[in-house]
TORKOL-4160 file (C-alpha; in steps of 0.2 Angstrom, whole numbers, padded with zeros to 4 digits, m for minus):
88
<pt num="1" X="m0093" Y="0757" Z="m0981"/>
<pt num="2" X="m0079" Y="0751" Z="m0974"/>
<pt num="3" X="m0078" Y="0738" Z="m0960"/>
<pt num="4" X="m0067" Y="0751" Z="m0948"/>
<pt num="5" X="m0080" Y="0764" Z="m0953"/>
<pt num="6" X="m0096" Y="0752" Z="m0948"/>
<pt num="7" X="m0084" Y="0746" Z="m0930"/>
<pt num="8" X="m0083" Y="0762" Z="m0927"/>
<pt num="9" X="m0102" Y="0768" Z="m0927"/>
<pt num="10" X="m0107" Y="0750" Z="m0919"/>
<pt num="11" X="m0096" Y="0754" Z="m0903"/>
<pt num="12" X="m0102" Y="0771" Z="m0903"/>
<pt num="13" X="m0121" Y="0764" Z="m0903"/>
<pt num="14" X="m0117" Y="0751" Z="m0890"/>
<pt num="15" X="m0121" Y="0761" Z="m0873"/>
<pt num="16" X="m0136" Y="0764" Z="m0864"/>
<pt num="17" X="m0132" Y="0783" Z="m0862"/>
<pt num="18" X="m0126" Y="0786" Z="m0878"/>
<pt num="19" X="m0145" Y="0778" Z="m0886"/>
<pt num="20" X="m0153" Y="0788" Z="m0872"/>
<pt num="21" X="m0146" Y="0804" Z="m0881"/>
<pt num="22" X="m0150" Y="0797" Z="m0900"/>
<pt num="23" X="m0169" Y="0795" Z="m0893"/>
<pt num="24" X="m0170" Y="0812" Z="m0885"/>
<pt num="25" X="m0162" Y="0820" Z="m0901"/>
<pt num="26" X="m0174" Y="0811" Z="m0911"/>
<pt num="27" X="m0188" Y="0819" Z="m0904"/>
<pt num="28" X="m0180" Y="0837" Z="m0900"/>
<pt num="29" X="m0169" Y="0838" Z="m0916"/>
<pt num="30" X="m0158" Y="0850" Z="m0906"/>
<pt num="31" X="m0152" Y="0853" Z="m0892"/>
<pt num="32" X="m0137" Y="0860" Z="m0881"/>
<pt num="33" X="m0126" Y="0848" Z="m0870"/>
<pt num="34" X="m0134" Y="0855" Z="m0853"/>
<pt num="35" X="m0152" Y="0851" Z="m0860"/>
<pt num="36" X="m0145" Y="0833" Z="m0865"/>
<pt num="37" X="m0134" Y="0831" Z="m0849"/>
<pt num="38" X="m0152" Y="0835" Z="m0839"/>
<pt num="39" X="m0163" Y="0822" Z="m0850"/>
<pt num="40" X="m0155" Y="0809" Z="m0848"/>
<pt num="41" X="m0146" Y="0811" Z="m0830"/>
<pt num="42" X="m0128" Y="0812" Z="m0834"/>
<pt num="43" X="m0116" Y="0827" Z="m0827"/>
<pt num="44" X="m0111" Y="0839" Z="m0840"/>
<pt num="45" X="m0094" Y="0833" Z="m0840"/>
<pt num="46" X="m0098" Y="0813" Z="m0845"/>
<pt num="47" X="m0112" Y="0819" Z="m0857"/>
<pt num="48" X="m0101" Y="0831" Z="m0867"/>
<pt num="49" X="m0088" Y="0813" Z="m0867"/>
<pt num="50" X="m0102" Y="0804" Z="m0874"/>
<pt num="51" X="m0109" Y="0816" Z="m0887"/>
<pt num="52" X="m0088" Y="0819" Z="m0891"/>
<pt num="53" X="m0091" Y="0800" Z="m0896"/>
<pt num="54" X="m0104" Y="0799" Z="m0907"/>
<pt num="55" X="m0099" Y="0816" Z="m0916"/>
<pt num="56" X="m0083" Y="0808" Z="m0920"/>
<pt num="57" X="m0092" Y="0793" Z="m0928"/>
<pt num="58" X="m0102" Y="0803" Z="m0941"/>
<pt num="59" X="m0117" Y="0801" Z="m0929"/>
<pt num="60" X="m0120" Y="0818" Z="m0925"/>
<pt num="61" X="m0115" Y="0836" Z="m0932"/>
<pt num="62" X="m0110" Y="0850" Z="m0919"/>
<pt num="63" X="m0114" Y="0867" Z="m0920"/>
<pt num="64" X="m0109" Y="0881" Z="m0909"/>
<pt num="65" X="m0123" Y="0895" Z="m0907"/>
<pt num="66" X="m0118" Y="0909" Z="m0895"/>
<pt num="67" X="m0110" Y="0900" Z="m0878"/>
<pt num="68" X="m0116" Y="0884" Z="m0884"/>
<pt num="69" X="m0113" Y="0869" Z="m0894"/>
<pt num="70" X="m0128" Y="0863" Z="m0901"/>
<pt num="71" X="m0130" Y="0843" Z="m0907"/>
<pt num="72" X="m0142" Y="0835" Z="m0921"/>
<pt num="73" X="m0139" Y="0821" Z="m0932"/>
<pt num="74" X="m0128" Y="0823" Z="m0946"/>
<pt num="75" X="m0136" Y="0826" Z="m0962"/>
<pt num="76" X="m0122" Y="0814" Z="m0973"/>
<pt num="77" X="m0127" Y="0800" Z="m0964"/>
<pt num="78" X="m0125" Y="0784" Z="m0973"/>
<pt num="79" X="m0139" Y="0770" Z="m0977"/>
<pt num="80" X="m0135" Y="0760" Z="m0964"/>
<pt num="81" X="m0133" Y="0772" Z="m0952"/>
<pt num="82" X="m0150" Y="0777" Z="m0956"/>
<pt num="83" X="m0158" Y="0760" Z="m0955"/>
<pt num="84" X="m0152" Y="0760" Z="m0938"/>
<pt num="85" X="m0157" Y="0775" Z="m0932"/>
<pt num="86" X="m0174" Y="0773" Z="m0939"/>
<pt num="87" X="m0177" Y="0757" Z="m0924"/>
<pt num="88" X="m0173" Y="0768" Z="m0909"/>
């Protein structure tokens, strides 16, 4: 992995709201940005900002189903990134 790549996923992990949405996701595997947005407090719009975030870093996979986007962590996660996951 290369050190840009790592950067990346480090600043994305580096926010209280954004490891809010990691937890929830862990234990809900899925979930639309409203459900998200209403579990951890956030308006729809800074949620949507956040999950952009950690989509773009390989965090999490998007998905749309009907009116929604859905979001669950991305199945090519690398080693790392899973080691890391596994603590929150």
């Amino acid at each position: 992995m290369k050190e840009k790549e790592l950067e990346k996923i480090f600043k994305s992990l580096a926010n209280r709201r954004r490891l809010a949405i990691l937890t929830f996701l862990k234990q809900k595997k899925r979930a639309n940005v409203g459900e998200i947005a209403k579990e951890i407090k956030l308006s729809f719009k800074s949620t949507s900002r956040h999950l952009s975030i950690l989509s773009s870093s390989g965090i999490l996979d998007k998905e749309q189903g009907g009116l929604y986007w859905f979001y669950s962590f991305s199945t090519e996660q690398s080693e790392i990134l899973k080691k890391i996951l596994n603590v929150i």
